[in-house]
C-alpha positions in Angstrom: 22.1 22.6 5.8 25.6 23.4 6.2 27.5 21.3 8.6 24.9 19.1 9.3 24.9 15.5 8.5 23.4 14.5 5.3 20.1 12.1 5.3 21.4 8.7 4.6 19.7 6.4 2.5 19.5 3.2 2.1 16.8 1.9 -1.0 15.2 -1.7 -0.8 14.7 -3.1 -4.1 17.4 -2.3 -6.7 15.1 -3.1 -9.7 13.3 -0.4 -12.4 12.2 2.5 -10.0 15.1 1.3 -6.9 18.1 2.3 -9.8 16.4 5.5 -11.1 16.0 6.8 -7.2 19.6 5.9 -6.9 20.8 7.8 -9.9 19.5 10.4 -8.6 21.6 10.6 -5.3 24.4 10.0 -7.6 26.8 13.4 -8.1 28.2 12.0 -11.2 24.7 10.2 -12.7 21.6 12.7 -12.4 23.6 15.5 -10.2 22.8 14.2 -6.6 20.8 16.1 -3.9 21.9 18.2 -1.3 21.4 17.2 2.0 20.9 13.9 1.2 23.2 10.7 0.5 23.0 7.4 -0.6 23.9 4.6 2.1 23.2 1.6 1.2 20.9 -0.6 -1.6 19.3 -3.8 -1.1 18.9 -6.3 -4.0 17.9 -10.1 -5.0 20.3 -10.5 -7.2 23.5 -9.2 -5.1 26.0 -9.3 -8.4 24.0 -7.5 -10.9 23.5 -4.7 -8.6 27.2 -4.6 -7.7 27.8 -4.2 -11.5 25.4 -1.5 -11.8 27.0 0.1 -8.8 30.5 0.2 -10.0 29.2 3.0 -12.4 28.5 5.7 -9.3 30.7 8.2 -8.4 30.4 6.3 -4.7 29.6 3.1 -5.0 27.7 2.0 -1.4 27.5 -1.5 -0.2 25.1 -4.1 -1.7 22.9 -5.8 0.9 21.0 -8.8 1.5 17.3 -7.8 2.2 17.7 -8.9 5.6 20.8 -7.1 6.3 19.6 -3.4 5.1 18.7 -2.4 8.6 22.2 -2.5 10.0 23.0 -0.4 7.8 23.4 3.5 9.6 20.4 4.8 8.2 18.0 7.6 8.1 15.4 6.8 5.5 14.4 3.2 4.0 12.8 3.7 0.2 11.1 0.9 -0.5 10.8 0.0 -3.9 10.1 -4.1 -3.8 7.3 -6.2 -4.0 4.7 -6.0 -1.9 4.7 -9.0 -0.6 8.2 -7.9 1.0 6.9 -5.0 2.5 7.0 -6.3 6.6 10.2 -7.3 5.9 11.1 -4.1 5.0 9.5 -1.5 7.2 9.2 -3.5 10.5 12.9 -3.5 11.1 12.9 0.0 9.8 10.6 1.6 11.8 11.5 -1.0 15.0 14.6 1.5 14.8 13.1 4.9 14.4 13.6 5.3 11.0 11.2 6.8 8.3 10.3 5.0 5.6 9.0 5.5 2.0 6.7 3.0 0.7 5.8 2.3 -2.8 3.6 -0.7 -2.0 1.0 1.1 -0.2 -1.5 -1.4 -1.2 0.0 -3.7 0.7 0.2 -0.9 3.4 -3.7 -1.5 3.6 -3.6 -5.1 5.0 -0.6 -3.7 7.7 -2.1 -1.1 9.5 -0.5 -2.4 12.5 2.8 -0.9 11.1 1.3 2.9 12.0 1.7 1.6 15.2 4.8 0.4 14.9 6.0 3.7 13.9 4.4 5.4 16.2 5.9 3.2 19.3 9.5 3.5 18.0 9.4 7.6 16.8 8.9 6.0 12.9 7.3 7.9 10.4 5.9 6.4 6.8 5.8 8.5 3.8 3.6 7.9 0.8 4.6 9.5 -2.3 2.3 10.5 -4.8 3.9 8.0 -6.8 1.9 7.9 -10.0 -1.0 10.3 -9.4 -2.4 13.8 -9.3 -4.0 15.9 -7.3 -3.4 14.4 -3.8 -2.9 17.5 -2.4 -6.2 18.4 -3.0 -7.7 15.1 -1.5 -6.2 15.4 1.5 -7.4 19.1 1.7 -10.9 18.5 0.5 -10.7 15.6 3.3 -10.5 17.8 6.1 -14.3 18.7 4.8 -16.9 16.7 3.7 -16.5 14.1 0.9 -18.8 12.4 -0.4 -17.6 10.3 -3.2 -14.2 9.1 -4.7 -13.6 7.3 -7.5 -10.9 6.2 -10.1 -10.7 4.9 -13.6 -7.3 2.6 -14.4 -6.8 2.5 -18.1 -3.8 0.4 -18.6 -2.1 -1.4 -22.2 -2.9 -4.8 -21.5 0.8 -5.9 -20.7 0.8 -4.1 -18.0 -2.2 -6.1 -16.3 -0.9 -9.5 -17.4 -0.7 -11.7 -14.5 -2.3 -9.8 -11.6 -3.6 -12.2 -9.0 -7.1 -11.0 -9.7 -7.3 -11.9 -13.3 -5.0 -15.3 -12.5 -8.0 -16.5 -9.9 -10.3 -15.8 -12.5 -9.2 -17.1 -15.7 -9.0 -13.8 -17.4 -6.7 -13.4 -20.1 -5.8 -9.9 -21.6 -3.1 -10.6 -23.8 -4.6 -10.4 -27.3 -7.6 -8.2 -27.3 -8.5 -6.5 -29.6 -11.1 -4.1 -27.2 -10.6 -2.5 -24.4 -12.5 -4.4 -21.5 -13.1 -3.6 -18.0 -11.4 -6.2 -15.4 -12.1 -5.2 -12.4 -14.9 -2.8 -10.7 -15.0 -2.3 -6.8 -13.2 -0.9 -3.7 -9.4 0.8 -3.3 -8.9 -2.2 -0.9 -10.3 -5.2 -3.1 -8.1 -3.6 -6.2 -4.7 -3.4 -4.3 -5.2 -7.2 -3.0 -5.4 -8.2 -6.8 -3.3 -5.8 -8.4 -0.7 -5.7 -6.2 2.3 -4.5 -9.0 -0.6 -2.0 -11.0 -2.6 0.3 -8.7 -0.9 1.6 -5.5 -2.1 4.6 -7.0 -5.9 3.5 -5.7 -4.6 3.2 -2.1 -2.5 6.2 -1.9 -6.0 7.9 -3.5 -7.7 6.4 -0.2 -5.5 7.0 2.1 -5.8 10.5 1.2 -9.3 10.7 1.0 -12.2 8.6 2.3 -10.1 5.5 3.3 -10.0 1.9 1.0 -13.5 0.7 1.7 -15.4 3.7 0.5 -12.9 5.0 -2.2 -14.1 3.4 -5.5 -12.6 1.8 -8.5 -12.3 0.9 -12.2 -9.7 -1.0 -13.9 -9.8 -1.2 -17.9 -7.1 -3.1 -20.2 -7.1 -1.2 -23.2 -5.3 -2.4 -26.1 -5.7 1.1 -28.0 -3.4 3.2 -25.5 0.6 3.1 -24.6 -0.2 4.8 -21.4 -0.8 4.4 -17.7 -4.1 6.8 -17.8 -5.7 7.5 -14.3 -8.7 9.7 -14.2 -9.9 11.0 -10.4 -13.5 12.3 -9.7 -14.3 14.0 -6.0 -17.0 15.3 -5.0 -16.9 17.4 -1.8 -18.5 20.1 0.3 -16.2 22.1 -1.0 -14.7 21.0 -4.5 -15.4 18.4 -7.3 -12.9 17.3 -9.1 -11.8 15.8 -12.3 -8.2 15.2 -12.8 -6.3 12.6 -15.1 -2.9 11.5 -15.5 -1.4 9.7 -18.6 2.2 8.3 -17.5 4.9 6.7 -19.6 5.3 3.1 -18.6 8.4 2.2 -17.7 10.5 -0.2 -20.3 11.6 -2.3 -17.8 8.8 -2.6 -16.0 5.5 -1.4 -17.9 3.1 -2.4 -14.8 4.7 1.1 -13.4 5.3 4.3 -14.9 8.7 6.6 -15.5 6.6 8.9 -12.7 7.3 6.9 -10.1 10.5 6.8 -8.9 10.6 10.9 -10.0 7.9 10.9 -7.4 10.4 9.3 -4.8 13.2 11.7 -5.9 10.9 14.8 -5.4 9.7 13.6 -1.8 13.9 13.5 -0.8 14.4 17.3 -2.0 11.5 18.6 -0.1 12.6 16.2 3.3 15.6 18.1 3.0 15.0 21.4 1.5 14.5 25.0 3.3 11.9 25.3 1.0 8.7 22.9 0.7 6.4 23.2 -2.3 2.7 21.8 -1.3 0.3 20.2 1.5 
């Protein structure tokens, strides 16, 4: 809106989805967004990111982690690990800010951070990230539900290393068949794959909550996809909905959806115009 200020921004996590969100805000890179401006970024490696930087149109500071909420900002995108994430929205939301979390599997085991928020006049956004159909959860939610469930096809690489399968002994590098890893809850599957399906608790949060929600994780050599296939039943829709995402290159345990996913949540915080639930 004319004359106001724009949102400022500040991105934690500088790494495959952090540059992609920041390109975006860029003018000169993807054609920026109106109403909205990049403040700040946060990043491990401080040098790299200053390199990458020097290509934008306005280059913003480079933070340590723990100096991104001095920053004067509006919204924290968080785009780390998730085993960052406290350190990330509790001074954020301490200050009033909203933030947008990527590792909303970690969100599960933090509840306490909705209060937070809501003590401080916070808010934290979930984007759809790498799923479908959330919309439709959320609506079918307000209603009865009676089951949800998910089925996580990923190429093996992508799984490689997950706590779950570490614990275990499970090796999926090599197969030559696709073979089920994991079967259980939204809240067991974000605890041990913590970089591969935030999907499952962004699915849970919009439905029928972690315990209840339902899921499947297969390594499947045969595919170069992220493939997510939802089934609801409701009082008053079932559904069947899948997703086949393009992993990223730099980081194949995500897909090139993601940070699109991020980019689209920005325009609609600060368009006239919102498109969906």
């Amino acid at each position: 809106m004319a004359g106001e200020r724009p949102l400022r921004i500040g991105i934690a996590g500088f790494g495959a989805i952090g540059k992609v969100v920041a390109a975006h805000l860029d003018p000169k890179l993807q054609g920026g967004i109106d109403g909205v401006a990049l403040a700040a970024v946060s990043a491990r490696d401080i040098g790299r990111a200053e390199q990458a930087m020097a290509g934008f149109t306005r280059p913003v500071p480079v933070l340590p982690l723990a100096r991104l909420a001095e920053a004067d900002l509006d919204i924290v995108v968080e785009c780390a690990p998730a085993a960052l994430l406290r350190d990330i929205a509790e001074p954020a939301l301490a200050a009033g800010r909203t933030l947008i979390t990527l590792s909303c599997g970690a969100l599960l085991d933090n509840f306490d951070l909705i209060d937070l928020a809501r003590r401080h006049g916070g808010r934290i956004l979930v984007p759809s990230g790498a799923l479908l159909g959330l919309d439709a959860v959320q609506a079918a939610a307000q209603g009865e539900i009676a089951r949800v469930h998910m089925i996580t096809r990923k190429p093996p690489n992508g799984l490689d290393g997950a706590p779950y399968l570490i614990e275990r002994g499970i090796s999926v590098l090599g197969i030559w068949n696709r073979q089920r890893v994991f079967t259980g809850s939204a809240r067991e599957a974000a605890r041990g794959f913590p970089a591969n399906v935030n999907v499952a608790a962004a699915l849970a949060l919009a439905g029928i909550g972690p315990d209840r929600t339902t899921i499947e994780i297969w390594a499947d050599p045969g595919i170069d996809r992220n493939i997510h296939r939802i089934e609801v039943e409701a009082d008053t829709v079932r559904l069947s909905l899948q997703i086949e995402n393009v992993p990223s290159l730099e980081n194949p345990k995500t897909g090139r959806l993601t940070p699109l996913s991020v980019v689209a949540l920005l325009r609609k915080l600060a368009s006239p115009l919102a498109i969906g639930t």
